[in-house]
C-alpha positions in Angstrom: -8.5 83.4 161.8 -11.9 84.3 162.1 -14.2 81.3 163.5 -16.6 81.0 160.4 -13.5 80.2 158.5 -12.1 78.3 161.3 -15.1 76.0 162.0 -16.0 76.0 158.0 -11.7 74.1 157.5 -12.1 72.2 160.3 -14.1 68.9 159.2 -12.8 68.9 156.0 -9.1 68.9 157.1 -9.9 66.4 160.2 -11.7 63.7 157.5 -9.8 64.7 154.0 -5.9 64.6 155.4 -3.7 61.9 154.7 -0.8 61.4 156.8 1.0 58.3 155.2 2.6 56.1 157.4 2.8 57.3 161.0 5.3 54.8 162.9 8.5 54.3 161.7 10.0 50.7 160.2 12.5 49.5 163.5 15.2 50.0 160.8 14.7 53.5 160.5 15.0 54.6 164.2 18.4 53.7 164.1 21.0 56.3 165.2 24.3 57.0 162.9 27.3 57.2 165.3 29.4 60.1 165.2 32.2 59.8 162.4 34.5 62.6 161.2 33.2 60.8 157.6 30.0 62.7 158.1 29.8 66.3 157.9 27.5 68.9 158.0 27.1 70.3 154.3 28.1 74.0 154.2 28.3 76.9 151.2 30.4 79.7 153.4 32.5 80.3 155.9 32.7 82.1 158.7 34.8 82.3 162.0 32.5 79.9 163.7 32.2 77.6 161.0 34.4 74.0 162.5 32.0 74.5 165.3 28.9 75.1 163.3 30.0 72.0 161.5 30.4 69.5 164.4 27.1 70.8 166.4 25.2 69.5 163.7 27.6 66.6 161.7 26.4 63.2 161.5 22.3 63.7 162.0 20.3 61.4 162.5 20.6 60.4 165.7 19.1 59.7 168.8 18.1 63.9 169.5 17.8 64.8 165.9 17.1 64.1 162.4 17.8 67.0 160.5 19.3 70.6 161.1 19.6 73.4 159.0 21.7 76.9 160.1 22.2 80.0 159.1 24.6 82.7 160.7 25.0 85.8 159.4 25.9 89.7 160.0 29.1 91.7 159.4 31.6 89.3 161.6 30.5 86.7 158.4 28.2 83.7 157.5 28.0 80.4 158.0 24.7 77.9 156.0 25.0 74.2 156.8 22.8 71.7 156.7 22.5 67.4 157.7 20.6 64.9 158.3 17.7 63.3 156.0 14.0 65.0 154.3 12.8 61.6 156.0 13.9 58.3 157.9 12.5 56.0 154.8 14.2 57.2 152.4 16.9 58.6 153.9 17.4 61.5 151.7 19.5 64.3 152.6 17.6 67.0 154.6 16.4 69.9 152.0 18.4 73.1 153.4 15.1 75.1 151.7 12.8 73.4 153.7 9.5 75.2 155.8 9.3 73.7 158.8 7.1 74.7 162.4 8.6 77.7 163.8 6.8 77.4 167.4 6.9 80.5 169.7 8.6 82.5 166.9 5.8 83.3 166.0 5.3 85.9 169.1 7.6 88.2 168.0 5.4 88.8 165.0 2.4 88.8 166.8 4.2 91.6 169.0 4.9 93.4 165.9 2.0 93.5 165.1 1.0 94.8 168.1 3.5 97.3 168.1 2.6 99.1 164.5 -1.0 99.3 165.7 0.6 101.3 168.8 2.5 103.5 166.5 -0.8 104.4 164.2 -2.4 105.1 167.4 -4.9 102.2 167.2 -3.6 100.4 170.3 -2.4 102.3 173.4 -0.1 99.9 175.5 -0.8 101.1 179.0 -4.5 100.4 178.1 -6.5 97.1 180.1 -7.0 94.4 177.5 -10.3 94.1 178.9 -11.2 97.8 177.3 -10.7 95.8 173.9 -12.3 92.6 174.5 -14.8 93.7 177.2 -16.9 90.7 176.3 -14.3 88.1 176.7 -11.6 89.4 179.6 -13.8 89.0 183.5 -13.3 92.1 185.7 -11.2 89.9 187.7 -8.4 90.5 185.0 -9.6 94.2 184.4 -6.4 95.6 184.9 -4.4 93.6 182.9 -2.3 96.0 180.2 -1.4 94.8 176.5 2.3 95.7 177.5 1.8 92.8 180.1 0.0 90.2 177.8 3.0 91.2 175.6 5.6 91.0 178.1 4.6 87.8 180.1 3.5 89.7 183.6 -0.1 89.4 183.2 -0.9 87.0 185.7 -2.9 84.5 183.6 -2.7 81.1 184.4 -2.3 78.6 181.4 -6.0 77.4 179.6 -6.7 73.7 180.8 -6.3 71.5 177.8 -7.6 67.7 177.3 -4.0 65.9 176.5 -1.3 65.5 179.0 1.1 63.4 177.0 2.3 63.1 173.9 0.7 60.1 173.1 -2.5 61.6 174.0 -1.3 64.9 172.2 -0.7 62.7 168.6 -4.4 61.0 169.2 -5.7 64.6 169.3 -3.6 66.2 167.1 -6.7 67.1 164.6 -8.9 68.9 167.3 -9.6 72.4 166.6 -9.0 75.2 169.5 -10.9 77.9 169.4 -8.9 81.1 170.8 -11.5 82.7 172.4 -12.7 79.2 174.2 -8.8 79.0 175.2 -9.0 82.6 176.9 -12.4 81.6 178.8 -10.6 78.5 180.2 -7.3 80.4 181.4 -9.0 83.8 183.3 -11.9 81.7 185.2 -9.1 80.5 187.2 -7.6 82.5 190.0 -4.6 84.5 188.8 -1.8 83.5 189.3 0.1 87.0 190.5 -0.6 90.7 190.4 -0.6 91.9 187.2 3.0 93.6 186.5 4.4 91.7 189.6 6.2 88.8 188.4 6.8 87.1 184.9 6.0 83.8 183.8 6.0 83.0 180.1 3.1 81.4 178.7 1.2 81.7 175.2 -2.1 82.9 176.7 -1.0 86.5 176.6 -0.4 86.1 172.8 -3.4 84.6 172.5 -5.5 87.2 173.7 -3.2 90.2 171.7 -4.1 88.0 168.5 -7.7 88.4 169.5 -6.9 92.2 170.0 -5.6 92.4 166.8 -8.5 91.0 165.2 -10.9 93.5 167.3 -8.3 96.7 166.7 -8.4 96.3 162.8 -12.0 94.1 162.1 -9.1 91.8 160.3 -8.1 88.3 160.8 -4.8 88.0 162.6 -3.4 86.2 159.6 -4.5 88.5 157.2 -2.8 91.3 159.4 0.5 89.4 159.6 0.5 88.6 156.6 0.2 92.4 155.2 2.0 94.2 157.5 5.1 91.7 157.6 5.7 88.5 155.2 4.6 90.6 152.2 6.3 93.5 152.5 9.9 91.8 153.6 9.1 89.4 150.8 9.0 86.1 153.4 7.1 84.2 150.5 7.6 80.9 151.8 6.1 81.9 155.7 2.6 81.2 156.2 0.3 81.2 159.2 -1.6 77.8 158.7 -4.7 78.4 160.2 -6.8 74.9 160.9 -4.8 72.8 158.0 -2.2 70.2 160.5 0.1 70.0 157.3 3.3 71.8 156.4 2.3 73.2 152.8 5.3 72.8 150.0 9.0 71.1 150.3 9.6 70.1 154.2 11.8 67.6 156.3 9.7 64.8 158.5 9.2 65.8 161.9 9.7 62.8 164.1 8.8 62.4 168.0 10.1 59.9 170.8 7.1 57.9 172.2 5.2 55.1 172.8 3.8 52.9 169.8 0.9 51.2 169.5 2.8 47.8 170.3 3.4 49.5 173.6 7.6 50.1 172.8 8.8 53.0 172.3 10.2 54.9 169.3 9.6 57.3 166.4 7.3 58.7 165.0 6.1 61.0 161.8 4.5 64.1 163.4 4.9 66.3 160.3 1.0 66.5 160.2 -0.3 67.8 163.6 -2.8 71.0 164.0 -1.5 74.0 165.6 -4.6 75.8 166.9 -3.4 75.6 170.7 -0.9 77.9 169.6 -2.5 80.4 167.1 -0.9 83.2 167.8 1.4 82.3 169.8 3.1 79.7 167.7 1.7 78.2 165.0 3.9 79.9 162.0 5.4 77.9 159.1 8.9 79.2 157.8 12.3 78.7 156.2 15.8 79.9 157.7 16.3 81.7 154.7 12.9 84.0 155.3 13.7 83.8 159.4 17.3 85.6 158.2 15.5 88.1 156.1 13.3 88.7 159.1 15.6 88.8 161.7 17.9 91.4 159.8 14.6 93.6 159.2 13.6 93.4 162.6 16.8 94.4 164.2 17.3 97.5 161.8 14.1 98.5 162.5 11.9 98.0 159.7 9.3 96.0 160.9 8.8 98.1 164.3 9.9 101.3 163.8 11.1 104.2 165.8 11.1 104.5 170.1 8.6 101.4 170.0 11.2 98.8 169.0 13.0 99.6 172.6 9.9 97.3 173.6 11.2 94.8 172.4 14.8 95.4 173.9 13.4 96.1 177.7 13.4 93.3 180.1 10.3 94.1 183.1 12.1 94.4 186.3 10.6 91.6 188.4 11.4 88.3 188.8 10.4 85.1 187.5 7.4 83.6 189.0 9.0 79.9 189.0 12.4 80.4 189.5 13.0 83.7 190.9 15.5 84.6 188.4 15.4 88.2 186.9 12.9 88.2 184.3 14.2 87.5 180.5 11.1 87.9 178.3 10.8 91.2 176.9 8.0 92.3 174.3 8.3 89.4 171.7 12.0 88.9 172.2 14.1 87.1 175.5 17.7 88.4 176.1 20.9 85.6 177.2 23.9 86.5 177.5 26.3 84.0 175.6 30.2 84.5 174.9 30.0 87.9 177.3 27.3 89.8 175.1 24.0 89.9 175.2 21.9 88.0 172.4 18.4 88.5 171.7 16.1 86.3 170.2 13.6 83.8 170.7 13.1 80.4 170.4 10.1 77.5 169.8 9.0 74.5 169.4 6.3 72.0 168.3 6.2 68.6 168.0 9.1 67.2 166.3 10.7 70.4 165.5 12.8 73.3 167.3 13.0 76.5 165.8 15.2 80.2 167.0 16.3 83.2 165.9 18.7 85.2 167.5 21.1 88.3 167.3 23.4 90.9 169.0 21.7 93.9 169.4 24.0 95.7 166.5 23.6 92.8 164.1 27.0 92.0 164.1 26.3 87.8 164.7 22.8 86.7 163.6 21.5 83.1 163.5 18.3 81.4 162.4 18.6 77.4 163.0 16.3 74.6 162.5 16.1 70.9 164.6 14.1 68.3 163.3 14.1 67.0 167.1 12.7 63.9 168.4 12.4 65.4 171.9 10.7 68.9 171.2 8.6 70.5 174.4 11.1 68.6 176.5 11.9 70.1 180.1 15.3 70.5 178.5 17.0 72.1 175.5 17.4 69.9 172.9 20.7 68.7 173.1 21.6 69.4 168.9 19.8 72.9 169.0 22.2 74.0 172.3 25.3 73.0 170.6 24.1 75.4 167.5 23.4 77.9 170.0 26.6 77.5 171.5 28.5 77.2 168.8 27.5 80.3 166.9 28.1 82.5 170.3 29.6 80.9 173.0 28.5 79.3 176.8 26.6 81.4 178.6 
């Protein structure tokens, strides 16, 4: 988003939002136990469906309040969905819901990318800073959109003024500006050479949404939004901009921490900005549209042609914390679960997780999302591995 609009949302939303009440009743945190009496709610059937079903029966509880799955391709589909639209009332959990989709978001920021590579607008191999002289230091000069895409750039993470959730939740209407976020990150040293290791952080993405908004004079939402949720018909996927709520039907997000009594518990994050992670994570979507997307993506109608191999080619260095082969790709990260490789990416903000995976031929998609109380936990939340697992096997 350009700033003028940015700055022009930003008081407006901070004074004008109301977020009902934020800390949940000590009835409501209550976990149901697991009971063969409470399954997951399912339309179709597929081989992995029992498993499906028991990964997410019985929600809420302690690591979840809601999940809704989709698995599809030619080996069949699956839909499920459990757990409640919200701890008060205790409704069921709306399978049509929008809900924060995190780092999902890169891969259509990478498409992005990629398209304006194949009209000849962006060249790949070129330094960022030959885009965004003004904004990129000499001391990252040689840094290459294929490595802000890839994760091998070298830039350290921007400093930010929260370092726990509670502090997170008290700040949760401050507006980041990208270009402020960028400054922060390359005054520090680097952290490798660029193209020599990989460590996966959103300030790449941040700068290529910058770059996109330089390449085509557009805003990055605007550009998303024509080049991908528009023509794949993704009507209810929306980049939000400055506005902290989920616009239209969505299940609460809900987030483990301290309380104001100094115990801790739940409580309603549904309405938290996502500026810190622009382009890098701040999309809105449904499983239905993430399917649609995922299918497109895979066939190769959102990148097309020897470009989408990008997206399919792991850098061959290693992993700058743990010295594990790299698994980030452009937009994409590659496991390998049952004995195949899957592709896909996952994300998450507070109080929700978010993936979308598939096998390289389409034959076992999936597009799942956890209504988690511990998202951006060291770990994987415990509901969204069982999906993962259940839909394609232990790694």
């Amino acid at each position: 988003m350009k700033s003028t609009t940015r700055a022009l949302l930003a008081a407006a939303l901070v004074l004008g939002v109301a977020t009902g009440p934020a800390v949940l009743p000590a009835a409501a945190t209550t976990t149901s136990p697991a009971s063969p009496m409470c399954p997951a709610v399912s339309t179709r059937s597929a081989t992995p469906g029992p498993a499906l079903e028991a990964a997410i029966a019985c929600l809420p509880t302690a690591d979840a309040t809601a999940a809704l799955v989709r698995v599809g391709g030619t080996e069949g589909v699956w839909r499920g969905s459990s757990g409640v639209h919200d701890l008060e009332s205790g409704r069921p959990a709306d399978p049509a819901a929008r809900f924060r989709a995190g780092s999902v978001t890169k891969i259509f920021t990478a498409a992005v990318v990629l398209q304006l590579a194949a009209e000849g607008r962006v060249d790949l191999d070129r330094t960022a800073r030959s885009y965004l002289p003004e904004l990129i230091p000499a001391s990252y000069g040689d840094v290459t959109v294929r490595q802000l895409l890839n994760h091998t750039h070298g830039i350290p993470a921007p400093d930010f003024p929260v370092t726990t959730v509670e502090e997170g939740y008290a700040d949760r209407f401050r507006i980041h500006e990208p270009a402020d976020m960028v400054r922060s990150a390359t005054s520090k040293e680097r952290e490798f050479a660029p193209g020599g290791r990989q460590h996966y952080l959103n300030i790449g993405y941040t700068i290529a949404g910058l770059l996109i908004e330089r390449v085509t004079g557009d805003s990055y939402e605007h550009q998303v939004t024509g080049r991908i949720l528009k023509p794949l018909g993704l009507r209810d996927t929306y980049l939000p901009g400055t506005d902290p709520r989920i616009v239209g039907p969505h299940n609460h997000g809900y987030q483990t921490m301290r309380l104001d009594d100094g115990t801790t518990g739940l409580r309603d994050v549904s309405v938290w900005g996502t500026t810190d992670g622009w382009a890098a994570g701040d999309l809105v979507s449904t499983t239905a549209d993430l399917e649609r997307f995922t299918r497109a993506l895979f066939r190769g109608r959102v990148v097309r042609g020897p470009l989408l191999e990008e997206m399919f080619t792991l850098p061959k260095v290693t992993d700058f914390k743990s010295g594990d082969p790299a698994a980030y790709s452009v937009g994409l990260s590659m496991k390998k679960l049952g004995g195949r490789e899957v592709w896909g990416k996952t994300g998450g903000r507070w109080g929700y997780n978010a993936a979308i995976a598939s096998t390289r031929d389409g034959s076992r998609t999936l597009v799942y999302s956890v209504n988690s109380t511990d998202a951006k936990g060291q770990d994987m939340n415990k509901v969204a591995l069982n999906i993962m697992v259940a839909a394609y096997g232990r790694p």
